[in-house]
Legacy VTK file of the C-alpha trace (Angstrom):
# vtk DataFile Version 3.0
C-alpha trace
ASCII
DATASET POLYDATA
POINTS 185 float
0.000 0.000 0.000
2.924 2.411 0.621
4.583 1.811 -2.718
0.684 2.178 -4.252
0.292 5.407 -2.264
3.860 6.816 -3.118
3.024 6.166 -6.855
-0.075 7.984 -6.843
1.856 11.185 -5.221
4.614 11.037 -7.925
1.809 11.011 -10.778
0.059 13.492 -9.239
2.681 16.273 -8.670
4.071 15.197 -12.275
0.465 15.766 -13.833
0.555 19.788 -13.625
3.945 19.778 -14.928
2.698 17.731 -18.077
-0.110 19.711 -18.791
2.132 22.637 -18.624
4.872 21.494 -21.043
2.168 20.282 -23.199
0.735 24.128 -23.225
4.166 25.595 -23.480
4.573 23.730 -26.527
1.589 25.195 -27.850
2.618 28.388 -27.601
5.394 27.897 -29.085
3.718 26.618 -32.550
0.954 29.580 -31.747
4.166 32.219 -32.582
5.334 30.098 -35.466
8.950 29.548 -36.485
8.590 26.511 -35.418
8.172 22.667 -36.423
6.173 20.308 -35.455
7.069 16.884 -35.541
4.728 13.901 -35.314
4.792 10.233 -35.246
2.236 8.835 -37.538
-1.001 8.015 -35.403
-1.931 4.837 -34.543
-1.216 2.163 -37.014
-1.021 -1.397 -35.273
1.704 -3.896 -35.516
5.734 -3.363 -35.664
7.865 -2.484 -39.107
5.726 -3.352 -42.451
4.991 -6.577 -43.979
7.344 -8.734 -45.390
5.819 -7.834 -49.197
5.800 -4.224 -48.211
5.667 -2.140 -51.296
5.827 1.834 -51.867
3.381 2.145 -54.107
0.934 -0.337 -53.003
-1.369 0.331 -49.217
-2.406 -2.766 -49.170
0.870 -4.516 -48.780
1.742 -2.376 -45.337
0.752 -1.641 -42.079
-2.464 1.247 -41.997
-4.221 3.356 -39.897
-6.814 2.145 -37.440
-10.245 3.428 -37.187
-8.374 4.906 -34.004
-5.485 5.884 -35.938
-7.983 8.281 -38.465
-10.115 9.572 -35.104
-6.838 10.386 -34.154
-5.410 11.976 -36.954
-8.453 14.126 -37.447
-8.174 14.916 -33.476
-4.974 16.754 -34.538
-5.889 18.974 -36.896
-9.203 19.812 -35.275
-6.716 20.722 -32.216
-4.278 22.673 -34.572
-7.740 24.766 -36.119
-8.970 25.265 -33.050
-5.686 26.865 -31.209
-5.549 29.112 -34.883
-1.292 27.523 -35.486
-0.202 29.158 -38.453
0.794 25.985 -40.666
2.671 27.076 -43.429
3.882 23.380 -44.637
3.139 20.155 -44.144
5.636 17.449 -45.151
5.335 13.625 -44.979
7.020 10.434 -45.000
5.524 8.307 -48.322
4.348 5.985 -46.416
0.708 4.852 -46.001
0.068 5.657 -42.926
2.130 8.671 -42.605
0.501 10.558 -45.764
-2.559 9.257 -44.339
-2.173 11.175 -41.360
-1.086 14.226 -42.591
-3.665 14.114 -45.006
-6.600 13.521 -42.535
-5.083 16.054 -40.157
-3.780 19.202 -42.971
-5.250 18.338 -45.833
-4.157 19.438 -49.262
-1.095 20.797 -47.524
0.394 17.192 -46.946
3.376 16.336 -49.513
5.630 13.423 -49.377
9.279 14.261 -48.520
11.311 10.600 -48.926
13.752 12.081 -46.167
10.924 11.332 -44.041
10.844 8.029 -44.866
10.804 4.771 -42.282
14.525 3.002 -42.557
13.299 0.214 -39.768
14.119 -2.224 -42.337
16.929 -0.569 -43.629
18.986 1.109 -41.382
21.522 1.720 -43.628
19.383 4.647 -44.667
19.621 5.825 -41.080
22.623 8.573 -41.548
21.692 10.174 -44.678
17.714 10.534 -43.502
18.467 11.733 -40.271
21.066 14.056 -41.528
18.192 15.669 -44.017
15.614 15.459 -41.245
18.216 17.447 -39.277
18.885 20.070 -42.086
15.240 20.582 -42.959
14.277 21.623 -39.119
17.518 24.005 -38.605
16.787 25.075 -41.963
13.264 26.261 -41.351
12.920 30.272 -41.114
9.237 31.413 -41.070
7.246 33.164 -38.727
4.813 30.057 -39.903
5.070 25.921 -38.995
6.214 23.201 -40.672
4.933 19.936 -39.656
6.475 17.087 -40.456
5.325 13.476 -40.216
7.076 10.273 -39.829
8.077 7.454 -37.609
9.418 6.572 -34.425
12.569 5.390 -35.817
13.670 8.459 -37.155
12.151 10.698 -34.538
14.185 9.112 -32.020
17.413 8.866 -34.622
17.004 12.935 -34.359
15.928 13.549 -31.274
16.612 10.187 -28.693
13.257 10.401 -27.712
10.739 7.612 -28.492
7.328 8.929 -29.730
4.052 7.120 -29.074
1.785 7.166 -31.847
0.201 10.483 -32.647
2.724 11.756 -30.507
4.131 15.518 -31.494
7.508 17.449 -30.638
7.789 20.692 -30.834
11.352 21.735 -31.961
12.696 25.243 -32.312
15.332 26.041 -34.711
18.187 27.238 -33.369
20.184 30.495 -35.030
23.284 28.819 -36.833
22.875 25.623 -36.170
20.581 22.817 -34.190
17.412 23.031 -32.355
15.728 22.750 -29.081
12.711 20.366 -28.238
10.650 22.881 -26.805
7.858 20.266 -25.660
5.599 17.165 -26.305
1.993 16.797 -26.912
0.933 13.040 -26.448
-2.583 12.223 -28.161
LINES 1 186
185 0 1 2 3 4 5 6 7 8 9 10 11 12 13 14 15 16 17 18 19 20 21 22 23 24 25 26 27 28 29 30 31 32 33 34 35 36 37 38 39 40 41 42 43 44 45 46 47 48 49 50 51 52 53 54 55 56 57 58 59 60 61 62 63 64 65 66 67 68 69 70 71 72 73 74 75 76 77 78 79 80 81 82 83 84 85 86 87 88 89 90 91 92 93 94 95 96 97 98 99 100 101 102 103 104 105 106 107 108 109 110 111 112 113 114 115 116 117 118 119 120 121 122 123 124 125 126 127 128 129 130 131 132 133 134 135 136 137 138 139 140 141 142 143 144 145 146 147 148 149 150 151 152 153 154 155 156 157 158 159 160 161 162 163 164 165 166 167 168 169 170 171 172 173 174 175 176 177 178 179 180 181 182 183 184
């Protein structure tokens, strides 16, 4: 019961500070110059299939009914706090266009740089090196948001994203960025 109780009192005094870092990281996008970066939402299973193709949805893994809810919960939260999205890039894959698409709409584009390398992390450097160029890079007073998986979120930023999960990263002047906050689903 101790344990149980002393639990309870570590969520609880960590719950404001949550909720604050989540709003902080709001603000942030609200002012713009900032990016956004999401994992794709909720898309069961691990990796793709083993006849995973590009160019064909049906051979990898897709969005959930919770997945779209999910996706369309995140631009209805983006609309509703008035962000300034200026650009809205996405890994080719399924379930990440899918996402962006749901959530921005005609602004979604497929940027391969974005792309998963879970089954080829030989890919890892060069994609993580253009991940890390495009958010240094971006200089607007508008957001980019940019969608893609765990993998390379965490190759950029060595933290693991749940699904649906966003950073919020500010470009830094010369070079780098800071990870100004999280906003779990």
């Amino acid at each position: 019961m101790p344990v149980a109780l002393a639990l309870l009192l570590l969520f609880a005094m960590a719950w404001p500070q949550a909720l604050l870092a989540s709003e902080d990281a709001w603000q942030a996008l609200r002012h713009g110059g900032t990016v956004a970066l999401f994992r794709h939402a909720r898309a069961p299973g691990t990796g793709d299939p083993a006849d995973f193709r590009l160019e064909d949805c049906a051979t990898q893994r897709n969005l959930s009914t919770e997945g779209r809810t999910q996706a369309q919960a995140i631009g209805a939260a983006f609309r509703s706090r008035q962000i300034p999205v200026e650009r809205v890039l996405s890994s080719r894959w399924c379930r990440a266009l899918e996402t962006a698409r749901l959530a921005f709409g005609a602004l979604a584009e497929p940027f391969p740089p974005l792309d998963s390398f879970f089954s080829g992390q030989e890919q890892e450097p060069a994609r993580t090196e253009a991940l890390r160029r495009t958010v240094q890079e971006w200089r607007s007073n508008g957001v980019l948001v940019l969608v893609t998986h765990q993998v390379n979120i965490t190759a950029l930023t060595r933290i693991f994203p749940g699904e649906g999960e966003m950073l919020v990263l500010r470009p830094k002047p010369g070079a780098g960025f800071d990870v100004v906050g999280r906003v779990k689903p």
